[in-house]
C-alpha positions as CSV (number, residue, x, y, z in Angstrom):
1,X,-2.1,5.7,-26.4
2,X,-3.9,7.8,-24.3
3,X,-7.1,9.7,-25.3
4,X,-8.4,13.3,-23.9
5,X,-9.6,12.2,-20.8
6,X,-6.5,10.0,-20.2
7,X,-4.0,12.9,-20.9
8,X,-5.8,15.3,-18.6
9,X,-6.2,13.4,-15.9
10,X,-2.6,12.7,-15.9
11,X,-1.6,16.1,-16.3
12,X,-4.1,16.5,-13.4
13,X,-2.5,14.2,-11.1
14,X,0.8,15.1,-11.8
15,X,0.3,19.0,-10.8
16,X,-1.5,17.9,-7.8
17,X,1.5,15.3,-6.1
18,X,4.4,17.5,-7.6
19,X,5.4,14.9,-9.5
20,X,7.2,15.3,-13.2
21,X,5.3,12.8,-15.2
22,X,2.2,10.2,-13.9
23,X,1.3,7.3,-16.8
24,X,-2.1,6.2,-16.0
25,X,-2.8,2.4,-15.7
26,X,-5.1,0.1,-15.6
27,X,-5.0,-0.5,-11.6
28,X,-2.9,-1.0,-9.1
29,X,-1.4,-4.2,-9.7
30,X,-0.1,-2.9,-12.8
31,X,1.2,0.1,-12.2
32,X,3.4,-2.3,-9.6
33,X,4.3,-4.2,-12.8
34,X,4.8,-1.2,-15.1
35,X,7.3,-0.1,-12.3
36,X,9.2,-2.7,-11.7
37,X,9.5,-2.6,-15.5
38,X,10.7,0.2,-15.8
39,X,13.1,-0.6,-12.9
40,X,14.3,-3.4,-14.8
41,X,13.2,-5.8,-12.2
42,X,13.4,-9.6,-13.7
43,X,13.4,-13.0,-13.2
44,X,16.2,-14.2,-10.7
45,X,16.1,-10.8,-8.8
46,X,14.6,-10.1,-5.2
47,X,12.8,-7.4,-3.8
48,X,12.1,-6.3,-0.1
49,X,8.7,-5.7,0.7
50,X,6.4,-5.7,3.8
51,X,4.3,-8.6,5.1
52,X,1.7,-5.9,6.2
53,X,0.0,-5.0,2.8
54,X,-3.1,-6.1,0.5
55,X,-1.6,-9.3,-1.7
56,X,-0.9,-6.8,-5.0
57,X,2.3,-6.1,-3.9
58,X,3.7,-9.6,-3.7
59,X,1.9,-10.4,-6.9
60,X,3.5,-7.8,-9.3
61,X,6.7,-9.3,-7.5
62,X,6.4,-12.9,-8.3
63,X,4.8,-12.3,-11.6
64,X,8.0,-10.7,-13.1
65,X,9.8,-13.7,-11.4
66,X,11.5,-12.2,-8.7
67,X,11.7,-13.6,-5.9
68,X,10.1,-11.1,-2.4
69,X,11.9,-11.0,0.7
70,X,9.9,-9.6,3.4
71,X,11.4,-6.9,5.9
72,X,9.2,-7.2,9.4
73,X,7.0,-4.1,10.7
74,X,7.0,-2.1,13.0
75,X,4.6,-2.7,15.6
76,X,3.5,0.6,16.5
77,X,2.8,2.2,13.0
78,X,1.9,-0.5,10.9
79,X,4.6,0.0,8.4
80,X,7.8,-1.8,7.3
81,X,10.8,-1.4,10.1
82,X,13.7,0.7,8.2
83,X,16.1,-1.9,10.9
84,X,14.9,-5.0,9.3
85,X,15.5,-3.4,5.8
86,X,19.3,-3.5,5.0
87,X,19.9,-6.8,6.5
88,X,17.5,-8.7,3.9
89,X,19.6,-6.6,1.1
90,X,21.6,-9.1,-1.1
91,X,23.6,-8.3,-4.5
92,X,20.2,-10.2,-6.1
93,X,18.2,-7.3,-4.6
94,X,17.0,-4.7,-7.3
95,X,14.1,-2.7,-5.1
96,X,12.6,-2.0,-2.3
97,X,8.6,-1.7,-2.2
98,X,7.9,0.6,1.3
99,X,3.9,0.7,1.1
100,X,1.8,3.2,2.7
101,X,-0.2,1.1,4.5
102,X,-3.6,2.7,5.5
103,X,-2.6,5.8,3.4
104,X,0.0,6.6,6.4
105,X,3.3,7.3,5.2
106,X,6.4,4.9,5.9
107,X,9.6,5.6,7.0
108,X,11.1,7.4,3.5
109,X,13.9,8.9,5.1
110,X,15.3,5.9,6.9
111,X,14.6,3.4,3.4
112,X,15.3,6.5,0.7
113,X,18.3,6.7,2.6
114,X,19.0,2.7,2.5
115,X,18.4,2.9,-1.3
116,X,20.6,5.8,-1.8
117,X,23.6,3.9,-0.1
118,X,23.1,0.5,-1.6
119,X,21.8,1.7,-4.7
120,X,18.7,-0.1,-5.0
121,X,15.8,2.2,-6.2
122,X,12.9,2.4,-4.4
123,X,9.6,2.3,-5.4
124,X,6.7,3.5,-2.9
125,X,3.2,1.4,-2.8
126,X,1.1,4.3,-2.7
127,X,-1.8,2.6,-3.4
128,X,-3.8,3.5,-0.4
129,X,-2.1,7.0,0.1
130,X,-3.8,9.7,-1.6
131,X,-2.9,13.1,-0.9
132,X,-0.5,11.6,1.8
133,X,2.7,13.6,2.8
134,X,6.0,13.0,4.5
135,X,7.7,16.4,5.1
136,X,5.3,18.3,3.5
137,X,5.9,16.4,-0.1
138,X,3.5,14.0,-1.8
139,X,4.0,10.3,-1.1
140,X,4.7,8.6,-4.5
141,X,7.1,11.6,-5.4
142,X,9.9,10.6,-3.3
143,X,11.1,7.3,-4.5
144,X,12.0,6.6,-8.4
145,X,8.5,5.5,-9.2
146,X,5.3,5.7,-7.0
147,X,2.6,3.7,-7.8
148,X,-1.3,4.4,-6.7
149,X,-4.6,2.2,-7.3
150,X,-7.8,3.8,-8.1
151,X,-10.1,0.8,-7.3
152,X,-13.8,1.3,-6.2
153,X,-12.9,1.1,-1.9
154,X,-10.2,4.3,-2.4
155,X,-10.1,8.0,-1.7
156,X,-10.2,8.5,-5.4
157,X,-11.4,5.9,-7.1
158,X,-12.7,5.0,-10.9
159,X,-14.1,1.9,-10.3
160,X,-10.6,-0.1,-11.4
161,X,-7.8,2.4,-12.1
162,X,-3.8,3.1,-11.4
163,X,-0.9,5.1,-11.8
164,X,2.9,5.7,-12.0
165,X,4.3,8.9,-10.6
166,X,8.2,9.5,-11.4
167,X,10.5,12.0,-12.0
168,X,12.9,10.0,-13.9
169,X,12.4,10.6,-18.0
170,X,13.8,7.3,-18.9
171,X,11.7,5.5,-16.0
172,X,8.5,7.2,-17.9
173,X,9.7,6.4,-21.1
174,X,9.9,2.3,-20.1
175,X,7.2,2.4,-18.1
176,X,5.2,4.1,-20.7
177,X,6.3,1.5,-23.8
178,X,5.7,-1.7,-21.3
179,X,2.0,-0.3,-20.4
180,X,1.2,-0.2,-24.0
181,X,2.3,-3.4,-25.7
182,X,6.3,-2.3,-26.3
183,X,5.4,0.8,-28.6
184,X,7.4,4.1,-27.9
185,X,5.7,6.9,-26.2
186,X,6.7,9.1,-28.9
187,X,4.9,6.9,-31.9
188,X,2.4,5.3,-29.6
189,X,-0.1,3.5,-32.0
190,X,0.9,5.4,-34.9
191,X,3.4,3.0,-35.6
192,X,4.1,-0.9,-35.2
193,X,7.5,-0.5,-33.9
194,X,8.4,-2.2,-30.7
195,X,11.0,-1.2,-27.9
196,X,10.6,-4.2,-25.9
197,X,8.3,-6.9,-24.6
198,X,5.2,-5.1,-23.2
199,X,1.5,-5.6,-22.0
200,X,-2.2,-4.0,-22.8
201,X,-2.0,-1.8,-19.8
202,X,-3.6,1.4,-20.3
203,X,-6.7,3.4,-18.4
204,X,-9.8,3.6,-20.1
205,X,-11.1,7.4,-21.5
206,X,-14.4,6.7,-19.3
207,X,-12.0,5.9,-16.7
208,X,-9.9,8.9,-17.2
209,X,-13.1,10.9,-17.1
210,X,-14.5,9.6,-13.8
211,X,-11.4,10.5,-12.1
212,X,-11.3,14.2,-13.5
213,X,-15.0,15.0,-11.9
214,X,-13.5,12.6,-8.3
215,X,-10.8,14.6,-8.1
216,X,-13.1,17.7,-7.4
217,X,-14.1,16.6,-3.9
218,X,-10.5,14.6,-3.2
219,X,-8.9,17.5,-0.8
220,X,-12.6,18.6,0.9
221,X,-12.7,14.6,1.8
222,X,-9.2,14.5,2.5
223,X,-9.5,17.4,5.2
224,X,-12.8,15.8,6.9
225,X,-10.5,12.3,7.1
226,X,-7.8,14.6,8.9
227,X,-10.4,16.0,11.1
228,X,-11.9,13.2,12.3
229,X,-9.8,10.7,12.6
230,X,-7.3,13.4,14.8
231,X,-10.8,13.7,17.0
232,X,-11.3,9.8,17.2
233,X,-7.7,9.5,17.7
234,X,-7.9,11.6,21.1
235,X,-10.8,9.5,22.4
236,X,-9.3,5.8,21.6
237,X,-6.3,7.2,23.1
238,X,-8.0,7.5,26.7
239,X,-9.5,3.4,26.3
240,X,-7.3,1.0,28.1
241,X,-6.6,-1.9,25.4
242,X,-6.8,0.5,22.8
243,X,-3.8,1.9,20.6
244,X,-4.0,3.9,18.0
245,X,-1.2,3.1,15.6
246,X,1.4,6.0,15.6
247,X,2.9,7.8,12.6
248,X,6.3,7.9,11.9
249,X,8.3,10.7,12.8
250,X,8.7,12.6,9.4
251,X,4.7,11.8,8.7
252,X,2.8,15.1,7.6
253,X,-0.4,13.8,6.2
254,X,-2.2,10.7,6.3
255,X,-4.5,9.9,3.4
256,X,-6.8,7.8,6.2
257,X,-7.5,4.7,3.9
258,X,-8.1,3.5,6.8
259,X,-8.1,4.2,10.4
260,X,-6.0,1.4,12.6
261,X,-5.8,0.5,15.8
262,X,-4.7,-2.6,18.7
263,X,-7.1,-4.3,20.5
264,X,-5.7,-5.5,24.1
265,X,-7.6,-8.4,25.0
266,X,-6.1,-8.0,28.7
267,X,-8.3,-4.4,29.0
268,X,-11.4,-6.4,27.9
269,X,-11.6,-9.2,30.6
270,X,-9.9,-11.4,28.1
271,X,-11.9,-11.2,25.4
272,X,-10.4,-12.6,22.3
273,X,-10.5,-9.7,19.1
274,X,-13.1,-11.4,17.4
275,X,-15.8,-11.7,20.1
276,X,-14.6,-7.2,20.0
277,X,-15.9,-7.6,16.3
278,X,-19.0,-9.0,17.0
279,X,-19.8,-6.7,19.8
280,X,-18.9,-3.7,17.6
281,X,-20.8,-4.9,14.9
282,X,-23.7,-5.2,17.0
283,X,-23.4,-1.7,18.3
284,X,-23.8,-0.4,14.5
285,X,-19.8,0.1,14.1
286,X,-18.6,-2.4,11.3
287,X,-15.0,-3.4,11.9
288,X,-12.8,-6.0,10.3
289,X,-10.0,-8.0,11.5
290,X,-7.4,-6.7,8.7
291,X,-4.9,-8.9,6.9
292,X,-3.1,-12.1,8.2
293,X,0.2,-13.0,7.4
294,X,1.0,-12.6,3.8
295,X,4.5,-14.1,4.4
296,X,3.3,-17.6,5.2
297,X,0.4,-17.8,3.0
298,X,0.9,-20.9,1.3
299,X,0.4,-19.9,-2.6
300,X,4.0,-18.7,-2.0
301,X,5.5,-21.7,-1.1
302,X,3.8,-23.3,-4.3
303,X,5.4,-20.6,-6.5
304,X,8.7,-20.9,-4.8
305,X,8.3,-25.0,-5.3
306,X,7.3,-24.5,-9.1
307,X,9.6,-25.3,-12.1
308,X,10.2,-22.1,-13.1
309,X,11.3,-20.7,-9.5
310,X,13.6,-23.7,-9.4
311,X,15.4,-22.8,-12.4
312,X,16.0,-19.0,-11.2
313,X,16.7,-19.8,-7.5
314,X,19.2,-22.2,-6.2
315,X,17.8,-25.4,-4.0
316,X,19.2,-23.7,-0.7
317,X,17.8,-20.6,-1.0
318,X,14.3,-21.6,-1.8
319,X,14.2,-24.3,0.5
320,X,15.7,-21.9,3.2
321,X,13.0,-19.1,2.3
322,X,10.9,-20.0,5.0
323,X,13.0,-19.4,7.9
324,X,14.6,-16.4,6.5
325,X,11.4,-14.2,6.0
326,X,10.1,-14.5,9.5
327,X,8.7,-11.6,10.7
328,X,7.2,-11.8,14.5
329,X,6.1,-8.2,14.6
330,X,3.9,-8.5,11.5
331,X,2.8,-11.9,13.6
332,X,1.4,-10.1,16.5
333,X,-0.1,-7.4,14.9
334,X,-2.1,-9.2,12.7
335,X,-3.6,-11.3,15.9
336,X,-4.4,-7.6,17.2
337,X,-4.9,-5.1,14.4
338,X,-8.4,-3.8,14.2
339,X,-9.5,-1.5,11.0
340,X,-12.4,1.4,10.2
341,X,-12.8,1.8,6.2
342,X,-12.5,5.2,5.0
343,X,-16.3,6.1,4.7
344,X,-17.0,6.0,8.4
345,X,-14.2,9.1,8.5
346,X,-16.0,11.2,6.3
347,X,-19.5,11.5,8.7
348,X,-19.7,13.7,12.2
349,X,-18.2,14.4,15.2
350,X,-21.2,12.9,16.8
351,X,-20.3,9.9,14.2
352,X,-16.8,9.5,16.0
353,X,-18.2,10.0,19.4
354,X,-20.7,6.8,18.4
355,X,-17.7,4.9,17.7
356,X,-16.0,5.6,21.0
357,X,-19.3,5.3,23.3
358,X,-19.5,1.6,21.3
359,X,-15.9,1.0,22.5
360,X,-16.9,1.8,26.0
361,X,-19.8,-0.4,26.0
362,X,-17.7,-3.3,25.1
363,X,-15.8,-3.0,27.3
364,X,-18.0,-2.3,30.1
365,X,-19.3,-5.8,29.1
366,X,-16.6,-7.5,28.1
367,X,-16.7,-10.7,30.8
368,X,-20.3,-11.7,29.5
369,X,-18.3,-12.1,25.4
370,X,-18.2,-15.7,24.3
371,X,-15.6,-16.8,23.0
């Protein structure tokens, strides 16, 4: 049960995303869990989630034995493809995991929309999205639940931290008993009465705290991301081989988690992406490659080969897994997807104009990269 810190924080974060209830967690992985709890999401059901995210939300998937199926991106935003969405649907499916990546919003009225008509609830990976918007509304407030991570590289960050955002009272009220061993929200430890199976999932008071006193400088932060990354935005845009990745129609506010773009090798004399990130890196501007493919790393083919999997899924459909979640978009990108962390968006104009002269000098000297 929640102490001072715990309760105001939540009351906190609630008022700020216009949400009905938040339950703090103990980070973002499980407030993925406590959702799909609350969802009802078990063992023998599949759930449709992007091959473009951090490994957290495949995790919570598998670990309540559910089996993911992966719906490509689309190449120009980053973000799951609404198109390859309602083809991977099957009557197994029990939600749909759209995640912000980068803190840019996906497409919620396209996949809301999916849910609505198939009636699979959807529950939006907000993890890197603080403060993000589509229409003008909070991301993590327009699916049943929406679940956020607080962990030390975020916008608002306790160290280790999460949360559940919903609207839905009975959502909270399951999400709530799961998160704290099975007890009722109404008794919480008061009482050693159970409602169902549960977990020791509950934010910390000195994590509660910490979060209070970030949450002071979230929106001055938030506006210097906006700022700058619109201003570096309008430079990349003018560097052949450069492409910013564009926002979905529908898009308001982008928490700038981090700032993306694809690298054209054929603009810089051939130059394969990771000669780029040495020569950037050289030039003071630290860069990273991004993720690879989470749809073919192997851990999931062990998991999918396990006893336990083989009992849930029939031989044909694991065996046929493979095949089924290809996803060439998410392929590509990951061969061209260059990242900026968050930090380097909160420094100067003159810091953005550093990044863009660096961009130009590679490029200038592009033919003398090694390979």
């Amino acid at each position: 049960m929640g102490g001072k810190f715990v309760i105001r924080f939540e009351e906190m974060y609630a008022k700020l995303t216009g949400a009905r209830h938040c339950l703090a967690v103990a980070n973002g992985t499980s407030a993925l869990i406590t959702a799909l709890d609350g969802l009802d999401v078990n063992a023998g059901d599949e759930v449709i989630v992007p091959p473009y995210t951090f490994v957290a939300t495949v995790n919570a998937v598998l670990l309540r034995g559910a089996l993911p199926v992966f719906a490509d991106i689309d190449l120009e935003t980053f973000q799951m493809d609404p198109k390859r969405v309602e083809p991977a649907l099957t009557d197994r499916t029990t939600a749909i995991i759209p995640v912000h990546m980068a803190g840019t919003p996906a497409d919620l009225d396209a996949i809301t929309a999916i849910g609505r008509r198939r009636r699979v609830p959807v529950i939006e990976d907000a993890c890197q999205a603080h403060l993000a918007e589509w229409r003008g509304k909070k991301v993590g407030t327009l699916g049943t639940a929406g679940c956020f991570s607080f962990q030390g590289s975020k916008n608002l960050n306790s160290g280790e931290g999460g949360a559940v955002l919903t609207n839905d009272d009975a959502v909270l009220e399951r999400c709530y008993s799961f998160h704290n061993n099975g007890r009722s929200r109404v008794t919480g430890n008061a009482a050693f009465g159970y409602q169902h199976n549960g977990a020791n999932l509950r934010l910390t008071e000195f994590q509660g705290a910490l979060l209070i006193s970030q949450m002071s400088r979230l929106e001055e932060q938030s506006k210097r991301r906006d700022e700058n990354a619109a201003y570096l935005t309008s430079m990349l845009s003018q560097v052949p081989g450069i492409k910013p990745a564009r926002w979905p129609e529908g898009a308001t506010r982008s928490a700038w988690h981090l700032y993306m773009f694809r690298y054209d090798k054929a603009a810089f004399a051939g130059a394969p992406r990771s000669s780029f990130l040495k020569a950037m890196s050289a030039e003071g501007i630290p860069c990273s490659s991004g993720y690879q493919p989470l749809n073919k790393e192997p851990f999931i083919q062990n998991i999918l080969g396990s006893r336990g999997f083989k009992r849930l899924f029939s031989e044909a459909s694991l065996k046929g897994w493979r095949e089924k979640n290809e996803c060439p978009m998410n392929d590509r990108l990951c061969t061209e997807a260059v990242w900026f962390t968050q930090t380097m968006l909160l420094g100067t104009r003159a810091d953005m104009e550093q990044i863009v002269e660096a961009v130009k000098k590679v490029q200038a000297q592009a033919h003398t990269l090694k390979a």
